[in-house]
Structure formats: C-alpha cells, structure tokens
C-alpha positions as CSV (number, residue, x, y, z in Angstrom):
1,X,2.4,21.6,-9.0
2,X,2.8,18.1,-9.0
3,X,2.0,16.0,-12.4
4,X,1.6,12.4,-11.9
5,X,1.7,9.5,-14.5
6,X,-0.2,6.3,-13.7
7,X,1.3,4.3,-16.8
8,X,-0.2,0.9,-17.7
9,X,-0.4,-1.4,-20.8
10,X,-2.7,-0.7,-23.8
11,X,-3.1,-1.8,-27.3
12,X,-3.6,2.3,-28.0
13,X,-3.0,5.3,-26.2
14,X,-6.1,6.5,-23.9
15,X,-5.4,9.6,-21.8
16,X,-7.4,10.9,-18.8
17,X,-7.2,13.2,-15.7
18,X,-7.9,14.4,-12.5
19,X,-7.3,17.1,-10.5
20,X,-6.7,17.2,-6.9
21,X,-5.0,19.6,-4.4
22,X,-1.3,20.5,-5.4
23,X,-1.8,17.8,-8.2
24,X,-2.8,16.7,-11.8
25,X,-3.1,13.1,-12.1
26,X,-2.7,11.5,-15.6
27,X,-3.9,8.2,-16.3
28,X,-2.1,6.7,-19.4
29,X,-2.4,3.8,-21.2
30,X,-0.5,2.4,-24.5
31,X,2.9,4.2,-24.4
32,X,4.1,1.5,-26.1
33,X,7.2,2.9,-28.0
34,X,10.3,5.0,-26.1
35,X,9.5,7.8,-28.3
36,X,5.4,7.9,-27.1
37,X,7.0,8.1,-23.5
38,X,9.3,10.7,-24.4
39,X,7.0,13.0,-25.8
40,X,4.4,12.6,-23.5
41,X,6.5,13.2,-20.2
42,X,7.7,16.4,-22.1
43,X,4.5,17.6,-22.9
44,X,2.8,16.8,-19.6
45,X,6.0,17.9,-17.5
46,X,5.8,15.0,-15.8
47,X,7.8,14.6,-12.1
48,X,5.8,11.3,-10.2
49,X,5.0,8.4,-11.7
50,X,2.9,4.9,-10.8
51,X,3.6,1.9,-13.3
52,X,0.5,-0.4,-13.2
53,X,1.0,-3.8,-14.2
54,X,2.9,-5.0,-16.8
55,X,4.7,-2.7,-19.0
56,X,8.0,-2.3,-21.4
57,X,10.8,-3.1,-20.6
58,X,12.1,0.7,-21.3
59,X,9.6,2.9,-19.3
60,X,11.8,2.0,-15.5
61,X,14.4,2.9,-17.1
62,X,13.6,5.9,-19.0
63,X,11.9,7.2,-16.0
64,X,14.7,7.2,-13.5
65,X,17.3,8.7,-16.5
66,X,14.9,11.8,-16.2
67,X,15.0,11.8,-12.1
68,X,11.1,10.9,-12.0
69,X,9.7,9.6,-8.7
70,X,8.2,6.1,-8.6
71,X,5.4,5.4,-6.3
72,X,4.4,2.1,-5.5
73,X,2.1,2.6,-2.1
74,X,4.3,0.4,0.0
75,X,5.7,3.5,2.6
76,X,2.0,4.8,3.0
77,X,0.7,1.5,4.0
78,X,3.8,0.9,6.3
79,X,2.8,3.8,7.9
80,X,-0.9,3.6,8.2
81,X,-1.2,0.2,9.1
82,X,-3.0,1.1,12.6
83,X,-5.9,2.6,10.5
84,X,-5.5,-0.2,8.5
85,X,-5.9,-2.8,11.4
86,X,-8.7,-1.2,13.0
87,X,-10.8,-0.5,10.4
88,X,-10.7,-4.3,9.4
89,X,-11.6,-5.2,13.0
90,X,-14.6,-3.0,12.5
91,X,-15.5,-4.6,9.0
92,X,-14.9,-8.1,10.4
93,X,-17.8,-8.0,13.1
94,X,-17.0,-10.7,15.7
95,X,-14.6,-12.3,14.4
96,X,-11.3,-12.8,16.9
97,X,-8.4,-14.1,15.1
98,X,-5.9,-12.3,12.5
99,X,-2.7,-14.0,10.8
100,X,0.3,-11.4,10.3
101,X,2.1,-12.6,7.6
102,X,6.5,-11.0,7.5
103,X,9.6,-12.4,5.9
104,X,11.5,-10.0,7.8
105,X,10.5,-10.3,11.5
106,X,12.3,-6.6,13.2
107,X,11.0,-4.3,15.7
108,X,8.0,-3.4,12.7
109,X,7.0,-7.0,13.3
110,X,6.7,-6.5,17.2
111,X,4.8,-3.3,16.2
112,X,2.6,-4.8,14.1
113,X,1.4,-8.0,16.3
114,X,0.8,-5.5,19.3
115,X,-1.4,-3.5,17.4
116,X,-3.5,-6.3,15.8
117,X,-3.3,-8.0,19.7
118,X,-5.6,-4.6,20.5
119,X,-8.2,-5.6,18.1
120,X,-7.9,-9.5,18.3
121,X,-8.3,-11.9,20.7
122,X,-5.9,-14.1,18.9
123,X,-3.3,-13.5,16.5
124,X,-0.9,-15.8,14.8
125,X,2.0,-15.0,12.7
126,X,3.2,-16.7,9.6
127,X,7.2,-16.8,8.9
128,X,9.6,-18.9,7.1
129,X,11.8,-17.9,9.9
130,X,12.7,-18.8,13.5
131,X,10.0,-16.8,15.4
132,X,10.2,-18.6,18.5
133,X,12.1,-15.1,20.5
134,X,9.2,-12.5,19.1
135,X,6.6,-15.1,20.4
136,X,8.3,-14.4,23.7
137,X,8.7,-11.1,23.4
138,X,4.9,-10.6,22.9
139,X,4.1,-12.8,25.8
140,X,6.2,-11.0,27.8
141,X,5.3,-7.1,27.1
142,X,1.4,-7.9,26.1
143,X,0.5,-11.5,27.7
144,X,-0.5,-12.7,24.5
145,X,0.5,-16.6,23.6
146,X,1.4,-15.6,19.5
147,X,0.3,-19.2,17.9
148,X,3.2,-19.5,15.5
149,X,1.2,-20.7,11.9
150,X,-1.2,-19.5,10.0
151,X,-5.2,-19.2,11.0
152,X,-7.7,-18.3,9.4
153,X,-9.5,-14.7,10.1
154,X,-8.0,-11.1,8.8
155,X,-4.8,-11.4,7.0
156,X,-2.4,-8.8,7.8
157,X,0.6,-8.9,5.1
158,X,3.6,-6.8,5.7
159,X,5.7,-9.2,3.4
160,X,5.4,-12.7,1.6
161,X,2.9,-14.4,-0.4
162,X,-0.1,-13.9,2.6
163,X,-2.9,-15.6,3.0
164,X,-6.6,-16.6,1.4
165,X,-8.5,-14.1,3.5
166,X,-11.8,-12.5,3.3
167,X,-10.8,-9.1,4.5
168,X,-7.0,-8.4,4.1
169,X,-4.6,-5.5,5.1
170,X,-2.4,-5.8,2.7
171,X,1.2,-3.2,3.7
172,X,2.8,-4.0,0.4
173,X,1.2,-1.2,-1.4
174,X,0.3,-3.7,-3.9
175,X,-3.3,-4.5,-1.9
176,X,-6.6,-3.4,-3.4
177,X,-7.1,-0.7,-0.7
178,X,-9.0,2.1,-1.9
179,X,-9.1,5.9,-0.5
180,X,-11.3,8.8,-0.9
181,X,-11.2,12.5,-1.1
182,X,-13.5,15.0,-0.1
183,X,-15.0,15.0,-3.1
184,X,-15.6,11.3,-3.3
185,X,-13.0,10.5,-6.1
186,X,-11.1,7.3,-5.5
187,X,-7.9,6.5,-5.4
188,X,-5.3,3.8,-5.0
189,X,-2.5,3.7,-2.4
190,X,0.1,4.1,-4.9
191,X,-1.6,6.9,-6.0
192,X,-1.9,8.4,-3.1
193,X,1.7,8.0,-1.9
194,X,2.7,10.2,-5.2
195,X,0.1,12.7,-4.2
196,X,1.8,13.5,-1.0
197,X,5.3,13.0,-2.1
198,X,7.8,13.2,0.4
199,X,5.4,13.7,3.3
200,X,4.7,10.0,4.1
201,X,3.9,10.5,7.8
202,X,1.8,9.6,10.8
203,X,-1.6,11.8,11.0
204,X,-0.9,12.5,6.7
205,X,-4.4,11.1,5.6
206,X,-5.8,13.3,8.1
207,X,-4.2,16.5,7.3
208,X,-5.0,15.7,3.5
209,X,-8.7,14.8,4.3
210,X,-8.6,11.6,2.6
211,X,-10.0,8.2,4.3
212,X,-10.0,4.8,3.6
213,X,-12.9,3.7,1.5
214,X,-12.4,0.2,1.3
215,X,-10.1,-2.4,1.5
C-alpha cells in the first residue's frame, strides 16, 4: 500500500485523507519544524510525496535522505497530452488556432504540433529558439505552414512561461488540470502521478478509470 503526503504551508498542522485503490492519500499542512516532519512520516509510513507551494527549506531535503518519491505531475501530463489536446478542442467549440509554447524544441515538439495540427486548423509555436527547420519539418510530413509567434486561441505549454489563454493544456504538471475517479473525488495531476507510481504510461488513466474533469 502506497501512503502519499501532499505537504503544503500552514500556520498549524491540519491533517486529512482519502483513500483510493492501492493508496492512502494524506493531505498535510503546517509541518513547520524538521522534528513535525519526522514524526509524522514515521507514523504515517510515508513512501510518495507532493510538496504544494511554498514550504521549508528542510522538507526536499529530508524527504530524499529517507528515499521518498517526489511527484510533481510533469511525466503524466507528458504522456497524456493527446487527451489533453483533444479534450480542449472539444471545450473550445469553434475555435481554430492553438499556440504550443517549448524551450526545448526535440522530436516531443514535432509530436506535439502534429497532434494539435489534428484538432486545429492553425497552430503556431512560440520559442526563444531557432525554429525555422521544425516549421519545415511540419510542412513537409503534415502540409501545415507552422506560423512561428504566438496567437491567440488554446495554449499548449510543454515548457516556458506560456501564454494568457482561456483554455490551456498546461504539460508542466504545474497546470490546474483536474481528474476524477469513479467515485467522483478530485484530484490533481501531481497527485495522480504518485498514485500510479512507476506506471506512467500510454492507456494508464484508462486502466485506472480515472478521466479528466477539467482543465
């Protein structure tokens, strides 16, 4: 069984939980001495972790000395972005433009533009680098002219800053995504990730019968 702290700041400590399949999630706030955290990751048996916001300086730290997992939602949404993609084209009626927004600009990228080029008629992407071969690249394998700026539209924001945008797909794990269970309990990508551990995968939401509520 998995035990999963989601640690964030508090003037006082306020514990609660949930259970889910293969998992008790913890939700803990004002741990705001090494000693709290010690005690309570040795009374909860704790072996995942998601920090939320800001919190001391110590509780990285002390995590990792005790080999616990940190979760930030960033490999799920890498993975799921084609849900991700098309259930914003759904939510964004008839509208036809998207702006993917990538510091890194790799074969993901490529990935990425083809898959928002299958939901809208016009996609830009927004780089500080020289994007001038992946525009031909795309025009080549798709026949799509990528505009090279941003527009307006969906954002799509595998890295960077991103955009001002209505409806965003946000693949930093950092977005305000929300998923559902079965049992119509909410959770947040980071959250998730820990939930599934190690089993980050195409088809995963699926298996685990958990959708995407909202984004």
């Amino acid at each position: 069984m998995s035990v999963i702290a989601v640690i964030s700041s508090g003037d006082k400590v306020e514990i609660s939980s949930v259970s889910v399949e293969g998992a008790d999630i913890i939700y803990v706030k004002g741990l705001n001495t090494r000693r709290r955290l010690k005690r309570f990751i040795s009374r909860n048996k704790v072996n995942r972790a998601v920090i939320r916001g800001e919190v001391p300086a110590f509780t990285v730290a002390e995590l990792e000395k005790r080999g616990i997992e940190l979760y930030t939602g960033k490999e799920l949404m890498q993975v799921i972005y084609p849900l991700m993609i098309s259930r914003a084209a759904k939510i964004s009626g008839n509208c036809e433009n998207c702006t993917v927004y990538d510091t890194d600009l790799d074969g993901i990228t490529l990935d990425i533009i083809k898959c928002a080029a299958a939901h809208f008629r016009y996609v830009s992407l927004e780089t500080e680098e020289d994007a001038s071969y992946i525009a031909t690249e795309i025009l080549s394998s798709t026949g799509l002219a990528l505009k090279l700026g941003a527009s307006g539209g969906v954002g799509i924001i595998r890295s960077g800053d991103g955009g001002n945008h209505d409806i965003t797909v946000d693949m930093r794990g950092c977005g305000n995504t929300v998923f559902a269970d079965e049992k119509k309990r909410f959770f947040t990508a980071d959250v998730v990730e820990a939930i599934l551990g190690e089993k980050i995968e195409k088809g995963v939401l699926e298996r685990h019968k958990i959708k995407i509520h909202s984004l």
